[in-house]
C-alpha positions as CSV (number, residue, x, y, z in Angstrom):
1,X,-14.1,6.3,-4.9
2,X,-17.1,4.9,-7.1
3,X,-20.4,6.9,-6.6
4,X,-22.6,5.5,-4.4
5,X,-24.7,4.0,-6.8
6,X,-21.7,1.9,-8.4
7,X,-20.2,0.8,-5.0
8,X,-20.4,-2.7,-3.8
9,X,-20.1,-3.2,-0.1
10,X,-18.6,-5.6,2.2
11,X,-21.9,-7.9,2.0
12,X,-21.3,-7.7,-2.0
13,X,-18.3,-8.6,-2.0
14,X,-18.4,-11.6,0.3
15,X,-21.6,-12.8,-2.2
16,X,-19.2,-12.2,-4.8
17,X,-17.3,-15.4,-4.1
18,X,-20.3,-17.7,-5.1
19,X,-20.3,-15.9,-8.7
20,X,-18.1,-17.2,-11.8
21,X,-14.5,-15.9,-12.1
22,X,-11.8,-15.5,-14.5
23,X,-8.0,-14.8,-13.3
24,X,-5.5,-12.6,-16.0
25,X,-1.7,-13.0,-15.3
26,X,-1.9,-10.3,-12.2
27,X,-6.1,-10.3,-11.0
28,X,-8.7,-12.2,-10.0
29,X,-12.1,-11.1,-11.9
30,X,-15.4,-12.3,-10.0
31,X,-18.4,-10.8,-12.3
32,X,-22.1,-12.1,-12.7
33,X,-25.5,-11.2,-11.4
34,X,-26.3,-11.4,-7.3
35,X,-30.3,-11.2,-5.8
36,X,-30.1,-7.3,-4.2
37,X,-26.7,-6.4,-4.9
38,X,-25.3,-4.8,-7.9
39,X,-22.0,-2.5,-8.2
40,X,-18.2,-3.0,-8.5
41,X,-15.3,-3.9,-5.9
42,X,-12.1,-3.7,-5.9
43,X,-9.3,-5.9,-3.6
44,X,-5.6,-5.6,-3.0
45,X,-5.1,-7.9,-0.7
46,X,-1.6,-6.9,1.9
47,X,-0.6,-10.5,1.1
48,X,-0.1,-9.7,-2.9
49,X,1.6,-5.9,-2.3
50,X,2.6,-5.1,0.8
51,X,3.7,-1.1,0.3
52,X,0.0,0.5,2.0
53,X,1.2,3.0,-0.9
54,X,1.2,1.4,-3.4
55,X,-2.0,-0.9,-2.5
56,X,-3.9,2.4,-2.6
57,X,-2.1,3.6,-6.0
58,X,-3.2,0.4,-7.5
59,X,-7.0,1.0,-5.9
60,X,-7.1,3.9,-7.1
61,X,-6.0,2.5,-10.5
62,X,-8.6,-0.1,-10.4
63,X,-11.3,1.7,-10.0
64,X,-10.6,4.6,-12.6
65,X,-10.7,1.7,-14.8
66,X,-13.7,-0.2,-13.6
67,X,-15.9,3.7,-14.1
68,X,-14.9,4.1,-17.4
69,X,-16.3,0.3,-18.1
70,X,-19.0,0.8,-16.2
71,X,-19.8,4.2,-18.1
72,X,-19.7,2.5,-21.1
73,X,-21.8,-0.3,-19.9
74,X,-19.2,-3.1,-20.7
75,X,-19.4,-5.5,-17.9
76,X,-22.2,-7.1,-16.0
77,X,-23.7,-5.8,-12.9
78,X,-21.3,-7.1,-9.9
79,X,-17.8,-7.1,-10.7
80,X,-15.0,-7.9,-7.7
81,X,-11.2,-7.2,-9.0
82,X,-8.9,-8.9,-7.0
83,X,-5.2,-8.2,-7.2
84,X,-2.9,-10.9,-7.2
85,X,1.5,-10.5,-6.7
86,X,3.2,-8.7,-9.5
87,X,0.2,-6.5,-10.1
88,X,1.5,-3.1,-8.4
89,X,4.6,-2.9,-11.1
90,X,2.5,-2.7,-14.0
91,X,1.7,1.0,-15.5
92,X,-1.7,2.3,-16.1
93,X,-1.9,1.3,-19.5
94,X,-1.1,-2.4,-18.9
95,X,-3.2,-2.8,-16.2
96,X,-6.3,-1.3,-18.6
97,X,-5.3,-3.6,-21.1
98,X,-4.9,-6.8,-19.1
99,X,-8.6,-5.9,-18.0
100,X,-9.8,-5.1,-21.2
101,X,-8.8,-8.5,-22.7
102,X,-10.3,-10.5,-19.7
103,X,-13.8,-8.2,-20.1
104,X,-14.0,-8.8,-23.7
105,X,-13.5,-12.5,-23.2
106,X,-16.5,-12.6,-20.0
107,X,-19.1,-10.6,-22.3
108,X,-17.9,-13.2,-25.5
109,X,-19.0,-16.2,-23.2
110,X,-22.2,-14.7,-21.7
């Protein structure tokens, strides 16, 4: 779980749909700046993997990704990953590259 100070709850995440996205082959990035809400979300939706098992692997895999950006100050201050199908069969080190790409493109065009 994120500290409390980088969480986003549900009222952050459903602002989060009015903010710019990107999508990668296997999520759905929302990122951008809300009025009163500031942190980082993560959803894996039972539609796109429907093992409760490996939904939470992949949440947990997320957001171990999402702290060590957000330590390093990479990516703006509301960010909502969004899982999409395919997503829960790729290893740790695709899924931080995937994300790495699609952050590195969203701080090139702000």
């Amino acid at each position: 779980m994120f500290p409390r100070s980088l969480r986003l709850g549900r009222h952050g995440i459903e602002q989060s749909r009015k903010l710019p996205r990107t999508t990668t082959g296997h999520f759905s990035i929302s990122y951008g700046t809300l009025p009163n809400t500031a942190g980082l979300g993560v959803i894996v939706p039972k539609k796109a993997v429907k093992s409760a098992v490996h939904r939470h692997q992949l949440k947990r895999r997320l957001r171990e990704i999402l702290r060590d950006f957000a330590k390093r100050s990479q990516i703006p201050t509301t960010v909502v990953v969004a899982a999409r199908a395919g997503s829960d069969t790729l290893t740790f080190s695709q899924i931080q590259d995937e994300l790495s790409a699609a952050f590195r493109d969203i701080l090139a065009g702000t």
